[in-house]
N, CA, C and O of each residue as an XYZ file, in Angstrom:
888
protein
N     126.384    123.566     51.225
C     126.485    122.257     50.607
C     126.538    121.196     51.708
O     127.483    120.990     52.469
N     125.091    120.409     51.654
C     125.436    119.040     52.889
C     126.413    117.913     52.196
O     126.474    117.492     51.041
N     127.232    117.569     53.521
C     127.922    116.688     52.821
C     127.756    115.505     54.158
O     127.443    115.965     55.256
N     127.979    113.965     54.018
C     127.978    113.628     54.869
C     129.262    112.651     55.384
O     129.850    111.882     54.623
N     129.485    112.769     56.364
C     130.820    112.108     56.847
C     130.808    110.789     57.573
O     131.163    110.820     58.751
N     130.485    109.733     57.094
C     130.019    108.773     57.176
C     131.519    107.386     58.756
O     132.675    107.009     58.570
N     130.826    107.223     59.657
C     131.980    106.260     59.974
C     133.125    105.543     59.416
O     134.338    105.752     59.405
N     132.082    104.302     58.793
C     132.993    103.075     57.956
C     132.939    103.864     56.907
O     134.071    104.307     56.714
N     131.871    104.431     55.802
C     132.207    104.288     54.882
C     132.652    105.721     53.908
O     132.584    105.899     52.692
N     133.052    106.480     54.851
C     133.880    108.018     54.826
C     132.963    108.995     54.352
O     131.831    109.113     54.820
N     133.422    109.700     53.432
C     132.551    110.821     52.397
C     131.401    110.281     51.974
O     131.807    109.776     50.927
N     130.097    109.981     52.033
C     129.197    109.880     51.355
C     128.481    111.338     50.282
O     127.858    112.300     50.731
N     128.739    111.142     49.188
C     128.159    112.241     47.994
C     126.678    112.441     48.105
O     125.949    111.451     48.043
N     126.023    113.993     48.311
C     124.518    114.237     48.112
C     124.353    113.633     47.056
O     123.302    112.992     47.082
N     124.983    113.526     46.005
C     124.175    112.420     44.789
C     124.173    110.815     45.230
O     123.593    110.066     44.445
N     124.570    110.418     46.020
C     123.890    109.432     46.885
C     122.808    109.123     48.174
O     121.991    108.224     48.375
N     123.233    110.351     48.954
C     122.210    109.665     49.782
C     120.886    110.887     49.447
O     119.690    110.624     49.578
N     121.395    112.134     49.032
C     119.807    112.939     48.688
C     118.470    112.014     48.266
O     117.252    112.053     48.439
N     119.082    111.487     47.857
C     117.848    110.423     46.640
C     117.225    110.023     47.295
O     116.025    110.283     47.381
N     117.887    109.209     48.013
C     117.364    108.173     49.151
C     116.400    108.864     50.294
O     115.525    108.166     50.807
N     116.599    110.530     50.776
C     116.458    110.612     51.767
C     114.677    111.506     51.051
O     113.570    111.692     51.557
N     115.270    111.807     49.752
C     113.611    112.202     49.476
C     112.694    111.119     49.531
O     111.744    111.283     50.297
N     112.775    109.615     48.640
C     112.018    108.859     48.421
C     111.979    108.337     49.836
O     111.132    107.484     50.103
N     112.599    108.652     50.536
C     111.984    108.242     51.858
C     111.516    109.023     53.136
O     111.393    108.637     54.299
N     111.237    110.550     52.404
C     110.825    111.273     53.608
C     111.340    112.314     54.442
O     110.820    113.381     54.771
N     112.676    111.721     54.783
C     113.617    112.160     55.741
C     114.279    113.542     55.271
O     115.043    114.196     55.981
N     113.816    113.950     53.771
C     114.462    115.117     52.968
C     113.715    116.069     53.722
O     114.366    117.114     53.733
N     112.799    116.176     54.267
C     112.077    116.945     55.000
C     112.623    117.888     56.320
O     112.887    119.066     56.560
N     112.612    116.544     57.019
C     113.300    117.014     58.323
C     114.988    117.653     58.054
O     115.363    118.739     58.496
N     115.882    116.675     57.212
C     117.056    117.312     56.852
C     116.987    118.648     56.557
O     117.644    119.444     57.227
N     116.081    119.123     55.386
C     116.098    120.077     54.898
C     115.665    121.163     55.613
O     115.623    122.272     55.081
N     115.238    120.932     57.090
C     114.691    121.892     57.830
C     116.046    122.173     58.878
O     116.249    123.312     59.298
N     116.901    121.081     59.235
C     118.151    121.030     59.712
C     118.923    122.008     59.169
O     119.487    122.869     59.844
N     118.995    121.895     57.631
C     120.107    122.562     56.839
C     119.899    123.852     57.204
O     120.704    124.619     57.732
N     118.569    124.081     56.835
C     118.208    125.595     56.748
C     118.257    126.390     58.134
O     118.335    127.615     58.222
N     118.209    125.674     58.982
C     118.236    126.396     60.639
C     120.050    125.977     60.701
O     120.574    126.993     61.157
N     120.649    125.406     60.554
C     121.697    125.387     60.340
C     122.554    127.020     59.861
O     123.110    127.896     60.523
N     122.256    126.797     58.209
C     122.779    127.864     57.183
C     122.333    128.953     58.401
O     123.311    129.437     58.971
N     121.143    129.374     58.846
C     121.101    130.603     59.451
C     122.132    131.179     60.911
O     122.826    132.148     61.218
N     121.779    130.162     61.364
C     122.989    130.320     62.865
C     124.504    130.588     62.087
O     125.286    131.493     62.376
N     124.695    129.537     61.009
C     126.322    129.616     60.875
C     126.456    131.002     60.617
O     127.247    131.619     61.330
N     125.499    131.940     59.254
C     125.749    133.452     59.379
C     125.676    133.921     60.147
O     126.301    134.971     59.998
N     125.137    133.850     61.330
C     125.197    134.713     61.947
C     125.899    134.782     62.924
O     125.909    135.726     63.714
N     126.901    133.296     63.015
C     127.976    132.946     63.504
C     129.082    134.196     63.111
O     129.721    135.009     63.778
N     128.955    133.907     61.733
C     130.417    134.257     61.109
C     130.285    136.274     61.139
O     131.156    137.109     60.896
N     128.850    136.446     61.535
C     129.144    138.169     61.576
C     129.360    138.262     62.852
O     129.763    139.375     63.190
N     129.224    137.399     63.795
C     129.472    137.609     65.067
C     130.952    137.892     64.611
O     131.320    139.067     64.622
N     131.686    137.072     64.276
C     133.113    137.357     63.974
C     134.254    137.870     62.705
O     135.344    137.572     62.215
N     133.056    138.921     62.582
C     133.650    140.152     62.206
C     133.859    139.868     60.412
O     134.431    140.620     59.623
N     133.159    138.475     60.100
C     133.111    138.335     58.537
C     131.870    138.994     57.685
O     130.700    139.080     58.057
N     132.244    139.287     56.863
C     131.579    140.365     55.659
C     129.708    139.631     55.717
O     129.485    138.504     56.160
N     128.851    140.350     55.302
C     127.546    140.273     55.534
C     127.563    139.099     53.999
O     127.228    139.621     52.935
N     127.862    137.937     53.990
C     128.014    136.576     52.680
C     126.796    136.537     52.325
O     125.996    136.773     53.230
N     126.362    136.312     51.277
C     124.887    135.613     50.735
C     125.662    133.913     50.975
O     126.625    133.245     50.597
N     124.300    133.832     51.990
C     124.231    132.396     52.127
C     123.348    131.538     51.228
O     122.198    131.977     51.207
N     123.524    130.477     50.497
C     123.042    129.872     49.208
C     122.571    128.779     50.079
O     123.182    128.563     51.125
N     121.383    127.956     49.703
C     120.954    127.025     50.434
C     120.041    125.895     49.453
O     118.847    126.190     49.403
N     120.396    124.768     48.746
C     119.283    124.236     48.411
C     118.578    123.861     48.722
O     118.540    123.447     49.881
N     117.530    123.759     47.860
C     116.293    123.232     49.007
C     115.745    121.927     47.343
O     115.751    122.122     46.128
N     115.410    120.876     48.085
C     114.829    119.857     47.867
C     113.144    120.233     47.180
O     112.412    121.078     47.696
N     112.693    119.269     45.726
C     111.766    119.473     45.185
C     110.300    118.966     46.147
O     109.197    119.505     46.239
N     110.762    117.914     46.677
C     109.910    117.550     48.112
C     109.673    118.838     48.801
O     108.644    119.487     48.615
N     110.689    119.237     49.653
C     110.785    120.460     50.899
C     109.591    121.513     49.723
O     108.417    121.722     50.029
N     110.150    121.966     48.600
C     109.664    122.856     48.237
C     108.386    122.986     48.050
O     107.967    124.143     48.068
N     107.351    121.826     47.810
C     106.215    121.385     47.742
C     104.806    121.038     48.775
O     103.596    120.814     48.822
N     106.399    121.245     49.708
C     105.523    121.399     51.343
C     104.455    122.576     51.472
O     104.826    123.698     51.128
N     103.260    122.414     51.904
C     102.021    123.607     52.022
C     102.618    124.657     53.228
O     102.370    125.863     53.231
N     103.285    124.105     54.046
C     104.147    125.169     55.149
C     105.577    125.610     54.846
O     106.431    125.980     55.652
N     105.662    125.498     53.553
C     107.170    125.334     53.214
C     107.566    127.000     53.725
O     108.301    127.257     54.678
N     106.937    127.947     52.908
C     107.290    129.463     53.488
C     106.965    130.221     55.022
O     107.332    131.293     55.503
N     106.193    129.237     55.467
C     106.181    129.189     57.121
C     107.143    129.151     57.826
O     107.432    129.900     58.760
N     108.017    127.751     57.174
C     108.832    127.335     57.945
C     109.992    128.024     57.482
O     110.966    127.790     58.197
N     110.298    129.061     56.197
C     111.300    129.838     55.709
C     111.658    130.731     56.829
O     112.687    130.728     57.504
N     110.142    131.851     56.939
C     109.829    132.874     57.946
C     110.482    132.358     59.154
O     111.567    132.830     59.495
N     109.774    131.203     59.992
C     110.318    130.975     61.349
C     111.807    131.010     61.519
O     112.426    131.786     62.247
N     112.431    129.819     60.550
C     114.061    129.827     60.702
C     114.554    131.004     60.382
O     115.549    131.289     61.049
N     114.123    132.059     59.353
C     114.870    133.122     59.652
C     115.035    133.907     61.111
O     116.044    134.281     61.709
N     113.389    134.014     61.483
C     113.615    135.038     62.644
C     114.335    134.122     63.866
O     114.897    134.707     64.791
N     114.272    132.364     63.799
C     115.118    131.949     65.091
C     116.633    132.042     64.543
O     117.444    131.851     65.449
N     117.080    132.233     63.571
C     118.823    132.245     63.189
C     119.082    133.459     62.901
O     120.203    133.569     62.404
N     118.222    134.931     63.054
C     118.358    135.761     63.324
C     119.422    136.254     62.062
O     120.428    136.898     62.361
N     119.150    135.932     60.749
C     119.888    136.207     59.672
C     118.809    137.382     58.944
O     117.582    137.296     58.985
N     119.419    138.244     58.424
C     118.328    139.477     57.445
C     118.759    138.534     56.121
O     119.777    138.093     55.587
N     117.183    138.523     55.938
C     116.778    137.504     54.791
C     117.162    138.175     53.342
O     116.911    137.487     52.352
N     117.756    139.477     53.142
C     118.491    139.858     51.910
C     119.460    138.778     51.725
O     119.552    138.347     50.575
N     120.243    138.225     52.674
C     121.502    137.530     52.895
C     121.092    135.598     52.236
O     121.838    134.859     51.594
N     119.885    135.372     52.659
C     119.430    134.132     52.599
C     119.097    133.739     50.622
O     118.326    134.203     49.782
N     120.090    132.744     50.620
C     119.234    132.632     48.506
C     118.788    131.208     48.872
O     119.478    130.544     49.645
N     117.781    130.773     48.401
C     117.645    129.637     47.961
C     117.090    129.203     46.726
O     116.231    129.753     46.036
N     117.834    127.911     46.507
C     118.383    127.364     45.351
C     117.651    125.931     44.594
O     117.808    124.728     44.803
N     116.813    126.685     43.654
C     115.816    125.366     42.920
C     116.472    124.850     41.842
O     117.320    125.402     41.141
N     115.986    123.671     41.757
C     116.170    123.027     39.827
C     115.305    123.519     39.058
O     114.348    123.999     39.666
N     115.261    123.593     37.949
C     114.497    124.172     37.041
C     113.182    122.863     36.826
O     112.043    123.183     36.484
N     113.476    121.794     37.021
C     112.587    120.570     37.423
C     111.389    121.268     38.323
O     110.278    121.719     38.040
N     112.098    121.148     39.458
C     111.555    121.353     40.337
C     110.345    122.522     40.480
O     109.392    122.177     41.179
N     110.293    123.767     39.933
C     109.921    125.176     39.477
C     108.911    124.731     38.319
O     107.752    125.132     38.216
N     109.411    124.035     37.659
C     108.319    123.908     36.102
C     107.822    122.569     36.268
O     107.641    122.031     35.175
N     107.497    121.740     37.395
C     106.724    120.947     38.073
C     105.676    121.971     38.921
O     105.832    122.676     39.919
N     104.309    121.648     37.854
C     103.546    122.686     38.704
C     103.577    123.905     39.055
O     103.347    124.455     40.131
N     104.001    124.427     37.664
C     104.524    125.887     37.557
C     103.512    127.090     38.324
O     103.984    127.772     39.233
N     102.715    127.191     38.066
C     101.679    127.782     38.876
C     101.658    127.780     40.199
O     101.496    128.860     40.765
N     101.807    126.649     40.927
C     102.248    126.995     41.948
C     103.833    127.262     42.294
O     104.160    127.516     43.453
N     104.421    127.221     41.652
C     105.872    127.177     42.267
C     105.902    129.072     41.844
O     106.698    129.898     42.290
N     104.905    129.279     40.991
C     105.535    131.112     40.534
C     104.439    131.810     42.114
O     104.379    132.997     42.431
N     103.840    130.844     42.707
C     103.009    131.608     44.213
C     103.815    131.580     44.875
O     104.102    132.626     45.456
N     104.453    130.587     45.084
C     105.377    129.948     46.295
C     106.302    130.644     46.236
O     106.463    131.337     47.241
N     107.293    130.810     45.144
C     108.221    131.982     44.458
C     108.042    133.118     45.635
O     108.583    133.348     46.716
N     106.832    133.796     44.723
C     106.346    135.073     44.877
C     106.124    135.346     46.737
O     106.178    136.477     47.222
N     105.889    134.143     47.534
C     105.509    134.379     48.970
C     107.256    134.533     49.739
O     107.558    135.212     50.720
N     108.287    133.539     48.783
C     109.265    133.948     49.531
C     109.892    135.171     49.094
O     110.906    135.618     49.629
N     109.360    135.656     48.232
C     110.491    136.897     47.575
C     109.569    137.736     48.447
O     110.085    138.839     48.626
N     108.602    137.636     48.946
C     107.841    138.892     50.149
C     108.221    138.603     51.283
O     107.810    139.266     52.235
N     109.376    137.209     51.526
C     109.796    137.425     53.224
C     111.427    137.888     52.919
O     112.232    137.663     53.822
N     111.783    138.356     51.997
C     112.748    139.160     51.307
C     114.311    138.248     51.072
O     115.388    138.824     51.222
N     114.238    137.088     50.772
C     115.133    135.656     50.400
C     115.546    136.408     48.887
O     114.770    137.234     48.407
N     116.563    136.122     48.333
C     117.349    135.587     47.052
C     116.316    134.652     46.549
O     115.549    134.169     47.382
N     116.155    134.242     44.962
C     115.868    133.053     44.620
C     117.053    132.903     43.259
O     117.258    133.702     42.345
N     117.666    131.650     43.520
C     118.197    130.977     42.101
C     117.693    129.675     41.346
O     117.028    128.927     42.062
N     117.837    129.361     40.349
C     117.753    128.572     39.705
C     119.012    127.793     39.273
O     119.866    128.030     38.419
N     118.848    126.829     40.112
C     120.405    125.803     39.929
C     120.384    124.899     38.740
O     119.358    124.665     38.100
N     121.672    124.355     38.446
C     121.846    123.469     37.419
C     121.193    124.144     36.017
O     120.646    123.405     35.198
N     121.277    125.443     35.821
C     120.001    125.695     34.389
C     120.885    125.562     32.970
O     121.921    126.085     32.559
N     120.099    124.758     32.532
C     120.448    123.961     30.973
C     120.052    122.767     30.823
O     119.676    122.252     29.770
N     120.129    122.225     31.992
C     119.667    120.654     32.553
C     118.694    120.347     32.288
O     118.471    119.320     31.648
N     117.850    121.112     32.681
C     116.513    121.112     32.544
C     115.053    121.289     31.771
O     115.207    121.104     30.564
N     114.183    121.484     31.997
C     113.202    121.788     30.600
C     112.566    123.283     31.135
O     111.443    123.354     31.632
N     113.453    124.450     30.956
C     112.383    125.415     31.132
C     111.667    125.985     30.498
O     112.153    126.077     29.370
N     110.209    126.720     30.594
C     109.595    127.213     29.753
C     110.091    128.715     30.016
O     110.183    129.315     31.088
N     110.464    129.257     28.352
C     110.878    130.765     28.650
C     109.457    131.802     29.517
O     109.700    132.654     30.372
N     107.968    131.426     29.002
C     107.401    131.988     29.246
C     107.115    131.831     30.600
O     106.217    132.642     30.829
N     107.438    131.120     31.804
C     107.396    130.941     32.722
C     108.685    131.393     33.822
O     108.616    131.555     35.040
N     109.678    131.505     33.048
C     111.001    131.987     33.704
C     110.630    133.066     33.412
O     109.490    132.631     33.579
N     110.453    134.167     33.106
C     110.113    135.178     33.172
C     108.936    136.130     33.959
O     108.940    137.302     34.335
N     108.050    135.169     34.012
C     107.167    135.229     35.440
C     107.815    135.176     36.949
O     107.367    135.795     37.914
N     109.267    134.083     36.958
C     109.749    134.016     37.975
C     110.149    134.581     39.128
O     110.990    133.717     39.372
N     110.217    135.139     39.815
C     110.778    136.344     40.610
C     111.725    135.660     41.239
O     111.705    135.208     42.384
N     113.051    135.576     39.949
C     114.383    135.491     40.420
C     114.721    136.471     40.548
O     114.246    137.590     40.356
N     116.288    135.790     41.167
C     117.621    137.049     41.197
C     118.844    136.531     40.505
O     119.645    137.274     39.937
N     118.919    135.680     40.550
C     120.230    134.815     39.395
C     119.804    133.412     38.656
O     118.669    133.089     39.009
N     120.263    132.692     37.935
C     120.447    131.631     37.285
C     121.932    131.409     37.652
O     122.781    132.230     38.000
N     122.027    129.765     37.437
C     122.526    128.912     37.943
C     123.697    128.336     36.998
O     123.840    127.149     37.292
N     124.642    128.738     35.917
C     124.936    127.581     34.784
C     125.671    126.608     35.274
O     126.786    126.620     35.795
N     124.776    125.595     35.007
C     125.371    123.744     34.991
C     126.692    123.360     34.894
O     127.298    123.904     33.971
N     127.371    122.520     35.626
C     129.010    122.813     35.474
C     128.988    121.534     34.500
O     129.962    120.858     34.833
N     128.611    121.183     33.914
C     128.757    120.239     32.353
C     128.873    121.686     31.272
O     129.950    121.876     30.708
N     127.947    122.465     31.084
C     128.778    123.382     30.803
C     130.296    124.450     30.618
O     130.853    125.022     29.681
N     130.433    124.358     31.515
C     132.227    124.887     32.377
C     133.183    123.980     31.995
O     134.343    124.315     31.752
N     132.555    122.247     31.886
C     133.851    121.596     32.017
C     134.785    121.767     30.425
O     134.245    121.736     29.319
N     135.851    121.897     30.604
C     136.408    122.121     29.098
C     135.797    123.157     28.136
O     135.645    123.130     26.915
N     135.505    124.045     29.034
C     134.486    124.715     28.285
C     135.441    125.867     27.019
O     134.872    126.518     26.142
N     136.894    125.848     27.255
C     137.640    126.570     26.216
C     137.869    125.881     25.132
O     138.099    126.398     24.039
N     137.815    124.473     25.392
C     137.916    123.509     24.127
C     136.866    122.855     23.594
O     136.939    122.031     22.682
N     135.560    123.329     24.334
C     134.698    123.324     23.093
C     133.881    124.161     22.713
O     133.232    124.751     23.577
N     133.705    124.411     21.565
C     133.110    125.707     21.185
C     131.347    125.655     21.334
O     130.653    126.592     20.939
N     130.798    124.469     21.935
C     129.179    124.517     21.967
C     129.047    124.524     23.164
O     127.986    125.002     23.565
N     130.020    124.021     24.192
C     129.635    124.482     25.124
C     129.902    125.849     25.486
O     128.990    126.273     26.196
N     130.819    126.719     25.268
C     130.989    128.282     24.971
C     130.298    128.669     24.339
O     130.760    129.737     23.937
N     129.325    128.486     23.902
C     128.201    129.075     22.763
C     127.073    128.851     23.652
O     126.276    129.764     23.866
N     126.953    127.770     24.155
C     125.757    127.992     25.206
C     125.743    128.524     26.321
O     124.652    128.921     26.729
N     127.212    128.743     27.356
C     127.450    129.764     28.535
C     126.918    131.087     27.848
O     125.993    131.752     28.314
N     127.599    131.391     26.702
C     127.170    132.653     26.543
C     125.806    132.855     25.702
O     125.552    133.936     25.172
N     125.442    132.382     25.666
C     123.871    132.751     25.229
C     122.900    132.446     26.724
O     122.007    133.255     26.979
N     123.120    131.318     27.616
C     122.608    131.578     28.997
C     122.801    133.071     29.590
O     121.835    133.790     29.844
N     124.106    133.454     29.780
C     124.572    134.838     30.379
C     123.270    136.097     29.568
O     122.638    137.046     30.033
N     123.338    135.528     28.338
C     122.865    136.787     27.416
C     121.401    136.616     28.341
O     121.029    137.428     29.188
N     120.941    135.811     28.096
C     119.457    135.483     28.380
C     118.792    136.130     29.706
O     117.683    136.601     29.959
N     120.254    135.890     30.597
C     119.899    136.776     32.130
C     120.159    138.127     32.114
O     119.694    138.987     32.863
N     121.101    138.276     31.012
C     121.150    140.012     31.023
C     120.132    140.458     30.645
O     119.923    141.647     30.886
N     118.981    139.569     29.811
C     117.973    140.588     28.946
C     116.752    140.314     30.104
O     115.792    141.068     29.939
N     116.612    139.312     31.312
C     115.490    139.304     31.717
C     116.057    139.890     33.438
O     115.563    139.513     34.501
N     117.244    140.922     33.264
C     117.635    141.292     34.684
C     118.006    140.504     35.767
O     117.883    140.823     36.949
N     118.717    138.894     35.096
C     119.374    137.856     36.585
C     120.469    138.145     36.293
O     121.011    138.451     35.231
N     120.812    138.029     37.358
C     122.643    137.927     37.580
C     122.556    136.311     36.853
O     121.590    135.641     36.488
N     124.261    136.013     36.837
C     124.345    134.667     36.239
C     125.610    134.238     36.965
O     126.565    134.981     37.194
N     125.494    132.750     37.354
C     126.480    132.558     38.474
C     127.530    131.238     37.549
O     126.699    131.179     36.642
N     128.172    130.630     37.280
C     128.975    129.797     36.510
C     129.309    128.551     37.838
O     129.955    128.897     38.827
N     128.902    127.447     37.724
C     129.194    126.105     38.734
C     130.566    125.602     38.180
O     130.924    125.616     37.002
N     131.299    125.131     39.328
C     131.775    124.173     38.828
C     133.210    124.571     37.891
O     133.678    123.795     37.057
N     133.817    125.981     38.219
C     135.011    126.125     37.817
C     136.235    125.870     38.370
O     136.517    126.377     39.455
N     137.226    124.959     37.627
C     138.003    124.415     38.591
C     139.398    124.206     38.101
O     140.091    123.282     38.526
N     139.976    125.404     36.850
C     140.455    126.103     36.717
C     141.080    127.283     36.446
O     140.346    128.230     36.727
N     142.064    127.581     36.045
C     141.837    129.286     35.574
C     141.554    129.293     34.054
O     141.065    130.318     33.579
N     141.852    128.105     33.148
C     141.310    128.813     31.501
C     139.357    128.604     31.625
O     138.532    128.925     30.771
N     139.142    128.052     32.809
C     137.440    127.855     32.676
C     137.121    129.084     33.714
O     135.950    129.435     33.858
N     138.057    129.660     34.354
C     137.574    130.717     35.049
C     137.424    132.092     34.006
O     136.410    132.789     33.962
N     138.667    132.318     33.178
C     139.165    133.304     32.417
C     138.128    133.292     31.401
O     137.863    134.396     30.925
N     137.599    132.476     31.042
C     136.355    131.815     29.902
C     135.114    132.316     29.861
O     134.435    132.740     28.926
N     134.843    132.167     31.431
C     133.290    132.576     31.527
C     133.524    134.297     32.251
O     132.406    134.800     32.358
N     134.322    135.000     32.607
C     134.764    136.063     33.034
C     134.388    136.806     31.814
O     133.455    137.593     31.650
N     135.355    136.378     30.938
C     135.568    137.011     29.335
C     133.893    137.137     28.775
O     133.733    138.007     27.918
N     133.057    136.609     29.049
C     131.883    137.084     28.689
C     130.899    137.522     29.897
O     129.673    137.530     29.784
N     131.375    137.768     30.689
C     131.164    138.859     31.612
C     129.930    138.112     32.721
O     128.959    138.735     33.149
N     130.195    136.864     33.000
C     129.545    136.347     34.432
C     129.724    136.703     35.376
O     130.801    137.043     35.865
N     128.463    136.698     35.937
C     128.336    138.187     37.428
C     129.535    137.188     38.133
O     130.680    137.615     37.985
N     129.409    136.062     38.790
C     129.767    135.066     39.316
C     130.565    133.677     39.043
O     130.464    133.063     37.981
N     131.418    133.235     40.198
C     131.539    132.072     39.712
C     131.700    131.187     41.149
O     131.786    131.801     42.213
N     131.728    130.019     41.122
C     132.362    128.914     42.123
C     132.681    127.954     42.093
O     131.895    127.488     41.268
N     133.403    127.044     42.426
C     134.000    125.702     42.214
C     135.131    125.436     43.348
O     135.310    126.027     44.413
N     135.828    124.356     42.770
C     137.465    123.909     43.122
C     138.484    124.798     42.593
O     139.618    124.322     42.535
N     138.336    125.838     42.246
C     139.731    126.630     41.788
C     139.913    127.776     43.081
O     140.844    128.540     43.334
N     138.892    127.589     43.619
C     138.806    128.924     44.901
C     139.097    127.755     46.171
O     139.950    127.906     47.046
N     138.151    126.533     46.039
C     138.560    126.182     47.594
C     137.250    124.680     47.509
O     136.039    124.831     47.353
N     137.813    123.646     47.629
C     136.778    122.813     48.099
C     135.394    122.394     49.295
O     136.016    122.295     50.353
N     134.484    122.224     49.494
C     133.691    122.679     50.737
C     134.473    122.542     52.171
O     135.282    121.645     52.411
N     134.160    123.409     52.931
C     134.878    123.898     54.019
C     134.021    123.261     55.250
O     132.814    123.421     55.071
N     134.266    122.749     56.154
C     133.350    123.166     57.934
C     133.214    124.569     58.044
O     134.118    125.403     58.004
N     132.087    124.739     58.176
C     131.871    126.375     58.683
C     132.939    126.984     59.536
O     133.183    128.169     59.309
N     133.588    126.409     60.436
C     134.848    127.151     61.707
C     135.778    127.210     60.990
O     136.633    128.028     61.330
N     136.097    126.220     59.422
C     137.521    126.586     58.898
C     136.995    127.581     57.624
O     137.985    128.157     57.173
N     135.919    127.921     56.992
C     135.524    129.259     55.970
C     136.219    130.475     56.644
O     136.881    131.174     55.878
N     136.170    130.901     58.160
C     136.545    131.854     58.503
C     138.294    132.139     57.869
O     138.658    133.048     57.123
N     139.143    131.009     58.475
C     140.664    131.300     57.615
C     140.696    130.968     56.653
O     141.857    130.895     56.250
N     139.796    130.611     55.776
C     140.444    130.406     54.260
C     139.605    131.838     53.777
O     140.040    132.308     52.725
N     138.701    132.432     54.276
C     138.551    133.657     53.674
C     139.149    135.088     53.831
O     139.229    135.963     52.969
N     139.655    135.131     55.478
C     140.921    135.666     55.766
C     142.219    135.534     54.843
O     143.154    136.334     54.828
N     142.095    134.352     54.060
C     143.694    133.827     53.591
C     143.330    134.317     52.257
O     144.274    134.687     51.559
N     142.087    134.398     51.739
C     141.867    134.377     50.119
C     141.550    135.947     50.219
O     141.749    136.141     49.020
N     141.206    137.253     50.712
C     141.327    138.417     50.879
C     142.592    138.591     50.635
O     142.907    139.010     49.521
N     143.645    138.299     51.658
C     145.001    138.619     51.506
C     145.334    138.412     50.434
O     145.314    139.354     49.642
N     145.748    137.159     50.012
C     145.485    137.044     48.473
C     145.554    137.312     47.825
O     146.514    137.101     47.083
N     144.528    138.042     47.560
C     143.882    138.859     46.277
C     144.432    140.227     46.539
O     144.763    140.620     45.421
N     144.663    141.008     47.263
C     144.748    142.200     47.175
C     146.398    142.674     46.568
O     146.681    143.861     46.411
């Protein structure tokens, strides 16, 4: 997750400056940052002795549209020296069913340099079933407008679990956004989501401090 830490004007939110940085280009080069980034930090963190993580990475409907886009997948893997089982990256359903035809090639070229693919934010969006199923995913994404309050209302619990159903019948895992307590954790568990993440586990970290809060959240748990 990029976040940016701005001088004067502190935290700046990706739902602010992302926007900006596609309609102007610069989503490009960032997005090539992130991704040579994400790879070094794994392979940071196995240097020191942390568990082999699927690293999640979004990638921008711009970046994705790039004619070298899986060129430049290939290269940053082999310079960040990460095994690309480990690597997911993370579309909108926008983004994918913009030019579906090509996005199920493009798909298909990174799932042969052996990447994860998810589908983020899904509900949001307009997908065609007959085209998600062409997809060569590995999970779906559910929208945390979904999650929010999701024990107190019964349509949004009616639609987590008919998403979940939907990935069980076409073989995705299903990941839950955006849980950020325990009756919205206990909620989507109870109908059996592979996954979850949010603020109830830990807010975004600097890569040098993930190492002790995952040390601290092992202990933890056991």
């Amino acid at each position: 997750m990029l976040r940016w830490h701005h001088p004067q004007l502190g935290v700046v939110p990706p739902s602010t400056f992302i926007p900006i940085a596609e309609e102007t280009g610069l989503i490009i080069s960032i997005g090539e940052w992130v991704l040579r980034e994400a790879c070094r930090q794994h392979s940071r963190w196995m240097e020191e002795g942390l568990p082999a993580l699927r690293m999640a990475v979004n990638i921008s409907g711009v970046q994705f549209k790039q004619r070298e886009f899986c060129t430049l997948v290939k290269r940053l893997i082999e310079e960040g020296c990460i095994d690309p089982q480990y690597l997911e990256l993370e579309l909108t359903e926008s983004v994918v069913m913009t030019q579906a035809e090509h996005a199920v090639q493009t798909l298909m070229d990174l799932r042969a340099l052996g990447v994860k693919l998810a589908i983020d934010d899904f509900g949001t969006g307009y997908s065609s079933l007959s085209y998600l199923r062409k997809f060569p995913l590995d999970r779906i994404k559910i929208d945390q407008s979904f999650i929010r309050h999701i024990k107190n209302t019964p349509a949004n619990e009616a639609i987590v679990r008919a998403i979940i159903a939907l990935g069980e019948s076409l073989g995705l895992e299903t990941v839950a956004e955006g849980v950020e307590n325990s009756d919205e954790l206990e909620c989507v568990t109870s109908h059996h989501c592979h996954e979850v993440q949010g603020y109830h586990f830990a807010k975004p970290l600097p890569g040098d401090d993930f190492g002790v809060w995952h040390g601290q959240f092992i202990s933890s748990s056991r």
